[in-house]
C-alpha positions in Angstrom: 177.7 218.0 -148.2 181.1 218.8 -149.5 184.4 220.1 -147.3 186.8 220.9 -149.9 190.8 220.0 -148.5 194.2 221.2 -149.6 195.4 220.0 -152.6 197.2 216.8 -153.0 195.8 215.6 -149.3 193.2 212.8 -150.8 195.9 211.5 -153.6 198.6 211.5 -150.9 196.4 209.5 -148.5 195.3 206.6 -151.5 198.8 206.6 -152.1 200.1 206.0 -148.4 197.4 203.4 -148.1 198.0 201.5 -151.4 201.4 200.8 -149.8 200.1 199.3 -147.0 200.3 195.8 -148.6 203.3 196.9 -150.9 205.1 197.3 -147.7 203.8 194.2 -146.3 201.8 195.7 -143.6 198.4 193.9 -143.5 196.4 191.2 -144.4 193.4 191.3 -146.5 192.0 195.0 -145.6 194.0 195.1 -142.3 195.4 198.8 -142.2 194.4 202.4 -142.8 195.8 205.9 -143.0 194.5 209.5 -142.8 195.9 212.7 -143.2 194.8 215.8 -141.9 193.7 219.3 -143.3 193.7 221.2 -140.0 192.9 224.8 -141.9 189.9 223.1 -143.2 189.4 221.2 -139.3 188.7 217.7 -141.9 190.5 214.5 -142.2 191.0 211.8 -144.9 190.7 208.2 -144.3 190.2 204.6 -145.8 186.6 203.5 -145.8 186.0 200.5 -144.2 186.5 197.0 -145.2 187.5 198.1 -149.0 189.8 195.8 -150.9 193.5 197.8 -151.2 193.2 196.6 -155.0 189.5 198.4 -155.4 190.6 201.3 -154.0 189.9 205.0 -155.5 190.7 208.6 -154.6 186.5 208.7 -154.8 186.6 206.2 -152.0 187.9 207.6 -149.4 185.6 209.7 -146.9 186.2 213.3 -145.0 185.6 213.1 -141.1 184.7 216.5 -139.3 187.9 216.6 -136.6 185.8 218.3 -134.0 182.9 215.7 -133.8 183.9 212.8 -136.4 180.8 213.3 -138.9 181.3 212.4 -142.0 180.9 215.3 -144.1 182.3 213.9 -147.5 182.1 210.9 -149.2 180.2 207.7 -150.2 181.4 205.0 -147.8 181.6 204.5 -144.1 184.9 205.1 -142.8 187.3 203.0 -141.4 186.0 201.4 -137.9 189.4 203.4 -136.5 188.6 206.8 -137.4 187.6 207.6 -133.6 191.3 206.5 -132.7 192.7 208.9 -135.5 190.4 212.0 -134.6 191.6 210.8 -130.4 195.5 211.2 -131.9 194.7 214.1 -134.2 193.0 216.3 -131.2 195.7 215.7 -128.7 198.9 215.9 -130.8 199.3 219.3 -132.9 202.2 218.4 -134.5 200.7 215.0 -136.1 199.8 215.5 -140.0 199.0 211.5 -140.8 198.5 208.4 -139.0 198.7 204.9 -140.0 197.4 201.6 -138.3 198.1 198.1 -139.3 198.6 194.4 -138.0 201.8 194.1 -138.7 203.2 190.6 -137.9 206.4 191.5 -135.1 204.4 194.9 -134.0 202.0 193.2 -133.1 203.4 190.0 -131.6 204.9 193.1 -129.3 201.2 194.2 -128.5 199.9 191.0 -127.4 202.9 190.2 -125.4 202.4 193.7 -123.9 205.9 194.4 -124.4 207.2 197.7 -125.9 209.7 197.2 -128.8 213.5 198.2 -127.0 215.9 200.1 -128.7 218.9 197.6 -129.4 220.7 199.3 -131.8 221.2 202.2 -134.2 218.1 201.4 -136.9 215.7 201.6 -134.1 217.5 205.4 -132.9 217.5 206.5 -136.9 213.7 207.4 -136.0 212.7 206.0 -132.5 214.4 208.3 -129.9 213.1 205.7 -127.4 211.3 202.5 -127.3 207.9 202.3 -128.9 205.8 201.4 -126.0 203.1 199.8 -125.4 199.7 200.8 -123.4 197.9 199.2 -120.7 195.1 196.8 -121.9 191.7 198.8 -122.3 189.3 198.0 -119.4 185.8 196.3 -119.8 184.3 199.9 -119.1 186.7 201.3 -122.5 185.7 198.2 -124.2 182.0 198.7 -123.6 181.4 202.2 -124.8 183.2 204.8 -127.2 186.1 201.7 -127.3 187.9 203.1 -130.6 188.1 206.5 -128.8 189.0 205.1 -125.7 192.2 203.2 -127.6 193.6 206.1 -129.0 192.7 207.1 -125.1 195.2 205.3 -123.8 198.0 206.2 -126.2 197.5 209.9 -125.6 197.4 209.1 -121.7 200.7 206.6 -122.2 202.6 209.9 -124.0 201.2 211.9 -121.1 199.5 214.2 -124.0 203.3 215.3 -124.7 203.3 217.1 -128.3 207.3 216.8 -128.1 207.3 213.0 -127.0 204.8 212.2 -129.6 207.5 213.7 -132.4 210.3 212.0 -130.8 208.9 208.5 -130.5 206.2 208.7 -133.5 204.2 205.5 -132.7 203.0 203.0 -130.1 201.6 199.6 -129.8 198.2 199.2 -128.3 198.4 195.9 -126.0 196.6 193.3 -127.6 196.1 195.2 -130.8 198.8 196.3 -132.7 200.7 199.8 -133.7 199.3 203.0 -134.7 202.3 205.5 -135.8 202.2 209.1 -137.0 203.9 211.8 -138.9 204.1 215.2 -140.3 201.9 213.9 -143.6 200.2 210.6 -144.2 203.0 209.3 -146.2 205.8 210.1 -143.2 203.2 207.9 -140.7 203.3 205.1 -143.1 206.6 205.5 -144.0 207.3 205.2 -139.8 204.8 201.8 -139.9 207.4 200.6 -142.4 210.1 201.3 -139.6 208.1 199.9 -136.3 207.7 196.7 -138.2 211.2 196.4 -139.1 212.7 197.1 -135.9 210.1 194.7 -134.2 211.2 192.0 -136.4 215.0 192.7 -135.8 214.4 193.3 -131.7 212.9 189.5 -131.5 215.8 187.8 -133.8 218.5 189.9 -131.3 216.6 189.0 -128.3 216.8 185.5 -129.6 220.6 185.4 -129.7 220.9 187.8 -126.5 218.7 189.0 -124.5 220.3 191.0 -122.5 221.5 193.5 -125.2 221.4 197.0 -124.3 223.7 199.0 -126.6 225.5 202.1 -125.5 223.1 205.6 -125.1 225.7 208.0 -126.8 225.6 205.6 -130.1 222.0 205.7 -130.2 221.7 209.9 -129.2 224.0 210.2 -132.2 221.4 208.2 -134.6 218.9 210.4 -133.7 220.0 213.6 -133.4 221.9 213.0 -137.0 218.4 212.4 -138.3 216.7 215.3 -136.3 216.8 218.3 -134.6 218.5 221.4 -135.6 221.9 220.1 -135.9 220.5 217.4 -138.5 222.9 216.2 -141.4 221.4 213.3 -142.4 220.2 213.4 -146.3 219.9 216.3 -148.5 217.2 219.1 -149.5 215.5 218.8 -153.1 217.2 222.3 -153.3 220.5 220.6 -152.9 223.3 221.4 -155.2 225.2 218.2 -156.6 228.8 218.7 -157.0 
């Protein structure tokens, strides 16, 4: 069985997960990314366990978003497509999602900390900290357990569409981040970020740890970025002067 998807959607999700190890983001085959077709009620994702360097457009498999069957593709899909269909269902606005073990994300998982906002790179994107669940019990463990942890990010956001734009990832305690996006490549592009400001929140916790900065400076980062009063960047339509 075949389940055709918009166009670009499979090349745009190799892509995003080809730069998984570009970006630094995983070890061996430690990372995945989907995108979504919701028209077409199908996502895209990784197969399991497949090298980043063997890696094809033919590769990748088509999940069914209502029931997460397979209905395209040769492989078995990554062993966190239940976690990306959990995400997709409850969040409307999400287009992609990425997951990786990324070394300071996940340092924040299994110290069951969520990652503060100290300073103005975190509020570019992060219009909050990125928090961090409650572990999974044995029962969540025991049955349906890769449902169950994107579970308990939806119940963490409180199932909050809004939230889930504003703060556009979370770390699963004793696991590591998942982050999302409009597309596939704006959730990866967002795993970039979460690792970066993990990796700058431990060296400023290091020097001081009591560092809160002021909220208005980091209100301005984010609403420069986003919102309707956005000024940040410029449009491909642009006019250069």
């Amino acid at each position: 069985m075949s389940t055709a998807v918009r166009d670009g959607l499979r090349q745009e999700v190799l892509e995003a997960n080809l730069a998984i190890p570009q970006a630094g983001l995983a070890t061996l085959t430690w990372g995945n990314v989907s995108g979504i077709d919701r028209e077409a009620g199908v996502f895209v994702i990784k197969p399991s366990g497949v090298p980043y360097e063997d890696l094809t457009v033919e590769d990748l498999v088509t999940v069914r978003l209502s029931d997460g069957k397979v209905v395209d593709g040769h492989l078995r899909p990554s062993t966190d497509t239940e976690t990306h269909r959990c995400l997709y269902l409850a969040f409307p606005s999400i287009g992609g999602v990425t997951h990786t073990h990324s070394t300071h994300a996940v340092a924040f998982a299994q110290a069951h900390r969520d990652i503060p906002v100290l300073g103005t790179t975190h509020a570019d994107t992060f219009n909050g900290p990125v928090p961090c669940t409650p572990d999974l019990t044995a029962e969540q463990c025991a049955k349906d357990y890769e449902y169950n942890t994107g579970r308990v990010i939806v119940d963490l956001l409180g199932e909050d569409d809004r939230r889930a734009v504003e703060v556009p990832g979370a770390l699963v305690a004793g696991h590591g981040p998942f982050t999302w996006g409009a597309t596939a490549r704006k959730s990866l592009e967002h795993a970039i970020i979460c690792e970066a400001v993990a990796d700058i929140a431990i060296h400023t916790m290091a020097l001081a740890p009591a560092a809160p900065p002021p909220r208005h400076l980091l209100d301005r980062h984010y609403t420069r970025k986003h919102g309707p009063d956005a000024y940040y960047g410029n449009t491909e339509a642009a006019t250069r002067v």
